[in-house]
N, C-alpha and C positions, 0 to 999 in steps of 0.2 A: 504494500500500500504506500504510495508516494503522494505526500502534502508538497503544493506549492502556494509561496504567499503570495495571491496575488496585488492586493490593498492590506492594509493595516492599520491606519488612521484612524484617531479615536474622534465618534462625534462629526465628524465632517473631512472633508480632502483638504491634504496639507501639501506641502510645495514639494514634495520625494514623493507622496504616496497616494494611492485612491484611497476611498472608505472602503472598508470590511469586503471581504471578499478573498476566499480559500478554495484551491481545485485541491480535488482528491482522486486517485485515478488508481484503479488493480486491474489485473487481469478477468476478462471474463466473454466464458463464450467465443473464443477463440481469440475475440481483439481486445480493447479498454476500457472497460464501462467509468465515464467520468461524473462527477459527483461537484457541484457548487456547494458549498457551503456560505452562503451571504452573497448578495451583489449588490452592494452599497453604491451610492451618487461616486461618480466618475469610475469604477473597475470596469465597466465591458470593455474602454477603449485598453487598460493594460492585458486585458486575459485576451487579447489578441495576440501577444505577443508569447502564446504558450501553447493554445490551442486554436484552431480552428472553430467558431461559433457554432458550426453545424454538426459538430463532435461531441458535444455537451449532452447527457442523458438525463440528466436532474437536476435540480436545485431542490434545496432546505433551505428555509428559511429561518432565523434564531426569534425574530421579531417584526415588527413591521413600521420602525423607527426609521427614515431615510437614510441613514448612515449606513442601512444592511439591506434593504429594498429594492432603492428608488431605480437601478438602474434595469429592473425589469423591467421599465417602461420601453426604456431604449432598446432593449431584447428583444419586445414586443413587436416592434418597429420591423426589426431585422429579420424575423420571420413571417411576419406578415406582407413584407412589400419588398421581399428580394427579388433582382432582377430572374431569375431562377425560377421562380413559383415562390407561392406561399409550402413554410415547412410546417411538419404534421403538427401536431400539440407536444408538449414539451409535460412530463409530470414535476406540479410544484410541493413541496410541503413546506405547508407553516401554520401559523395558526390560524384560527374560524375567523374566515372573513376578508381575508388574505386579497382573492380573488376581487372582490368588492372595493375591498380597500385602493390597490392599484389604477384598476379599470376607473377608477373617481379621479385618479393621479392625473390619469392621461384624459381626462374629459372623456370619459365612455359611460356607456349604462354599466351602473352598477354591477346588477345579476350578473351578464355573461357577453360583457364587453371585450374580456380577454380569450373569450373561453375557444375558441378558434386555434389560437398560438398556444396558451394554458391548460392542462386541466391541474384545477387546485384540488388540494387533497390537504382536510386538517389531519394534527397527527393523532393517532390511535393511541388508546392505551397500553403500555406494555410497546414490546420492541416488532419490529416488519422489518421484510426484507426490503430489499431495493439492488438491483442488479447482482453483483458477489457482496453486497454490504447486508451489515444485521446495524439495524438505527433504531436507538432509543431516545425517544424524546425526555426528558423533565422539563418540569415547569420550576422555574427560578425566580429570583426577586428584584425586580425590575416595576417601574409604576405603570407599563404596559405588560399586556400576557406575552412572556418570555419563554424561550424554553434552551436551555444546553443539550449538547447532541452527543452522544456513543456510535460512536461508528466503528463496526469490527467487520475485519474481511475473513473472521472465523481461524487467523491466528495472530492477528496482531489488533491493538484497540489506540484509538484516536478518540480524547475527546475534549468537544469545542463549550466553551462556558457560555457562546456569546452575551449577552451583557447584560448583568448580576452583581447586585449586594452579597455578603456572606451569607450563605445559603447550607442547612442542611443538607438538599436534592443535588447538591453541585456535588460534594463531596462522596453522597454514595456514589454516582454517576462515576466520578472520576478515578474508583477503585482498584487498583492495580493496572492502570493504564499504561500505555507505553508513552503516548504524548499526552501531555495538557496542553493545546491551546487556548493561553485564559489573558481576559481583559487585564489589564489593572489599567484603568484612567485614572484615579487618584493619587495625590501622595499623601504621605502620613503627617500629620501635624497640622494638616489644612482643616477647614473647617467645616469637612465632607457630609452631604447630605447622606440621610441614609435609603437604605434600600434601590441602592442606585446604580454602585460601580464599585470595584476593588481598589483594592490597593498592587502594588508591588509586593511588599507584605503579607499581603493577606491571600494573595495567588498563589505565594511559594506554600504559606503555613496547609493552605489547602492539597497542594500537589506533595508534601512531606506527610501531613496526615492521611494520604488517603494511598500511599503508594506508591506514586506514579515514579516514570526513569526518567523521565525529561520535561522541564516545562517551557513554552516560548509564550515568552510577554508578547503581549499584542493591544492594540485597540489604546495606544496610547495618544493622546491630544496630543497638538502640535503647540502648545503652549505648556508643555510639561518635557524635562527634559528625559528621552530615556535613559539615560546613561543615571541621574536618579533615581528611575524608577527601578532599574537591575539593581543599583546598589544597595536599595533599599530592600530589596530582595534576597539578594546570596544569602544573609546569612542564615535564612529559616528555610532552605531547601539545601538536602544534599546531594542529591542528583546531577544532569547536565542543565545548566541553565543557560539558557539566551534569549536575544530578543528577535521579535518577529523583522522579518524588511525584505519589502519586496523583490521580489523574482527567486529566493532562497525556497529552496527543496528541500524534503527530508523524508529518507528513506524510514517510514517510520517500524 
């Protein structure tokens, strides 16, 4: 299973990076089944430079905050009015409403404005396949309905926090994993809302509590320095640590 970052930006696109936006990609079925995880305001135009658009077999969605979304819109565009034909429906998950939500983005009907390019799917209880992937959704703390993601390709586990206060559900989720990719937008001593976003801190204390061999900071503002927010870090995880940044791989 190989993660590429393709955005990382916390909150909005910064001057290196798009917003939120992760390829995931195994083998399956003879070829690659590849796997979005977020596509935040400005990621289509960098995940051009990894994939082919037309290669893409799903997207998950963590939430429905622009920063992890909005560039569905522009997806939307790209299958519906490629010189080519229109491409078939693309499977989404996220959470109830999803569908609605978008097609409002883009000035469409509501119901089934997208549903052409889309079919949305909330997520189920308990974990569903998806291509060679097993994905389990939780619901996290966040002041919209969030959810962190397990994604295993049945020997190795990946999983994504996206964006979460300290959460009991994050930490079963992230049980013996091999990667955490976890937000931290805040730093320590500020004067953090809660139920909002992590810390540096409190993403390691999460990835040391719960097992995991590697954590990659991610989803950090551009008004926060990272090189803070790892330091703030190291010393509550013992594992591989680093930060996220785009175009970077890992063979997870």
């Amino acid at each position: 299973m190989r993660l590429t970052i393709v955005g990382c930006s916390g909150s909005f696109p910064g001057p290196d990076s798009a917003a939120s936006c992760y390829l995931v990609e195994a083998p399956y079925d003879g070829g690659t089944f590849r796997l979005l995880l977020d596509l935040g305001n400005g990621a289509l135009g960098p995940l051009q430079r990894h994939v082919s658009l037309d290669l893409i077999d799903a997207v998950a969605l963590s939430h429905l905050h622009a920063d992890h979304c909005l560039d569905l819109c522009s997806f939307y565009v790209v299958r519906k009015y490629h010189p080519g034909g229109p491409w078939p429906p693309l499977d989404v998950y996220g959470p109830a409403g999803a569908g609605a939500r978008l097609s409002r983005a883009y000035d469409l009907a509501a119901e089934d404005g997208m549903s052409g390019q889309f079919t949305f799917h909330s997520y189920p209880d308990g974990e569903f396949g998806l291509g060679p992937f097993t994905v389990t959704a939780a619901r996290v703390d966040h002041p919209v309905t969030a959810y962190a993601l397990r994604v295993s390709d049945g020997d190795r586990v990946l999983v994504y926090s996206g964006d979460t206060g300290p959460c009991a559900p994050l930490g079963r989720l992230a049980e013996e994993c091999d990667l955490l990719l976890a937000e931290a937008s805040f730093v320590e001593g500020a004067d953090n809302p809660p139920h909002l976003h992590l810390t540096g801190k409190q993403a390691a204390v999460v990835a040391e509590t719960a097992g995991a061999q590697r954590l990659v900071l991610t989803h950090i503002p551009p008004w926060h320095s990272p090189q803070a927010v790892l330091e703030e870090a190291a010393p509550h995880f013992a594992g591989h640590l680093s930060l996220a940044s785009p175009g970077t791989t890992y063979d997870v």
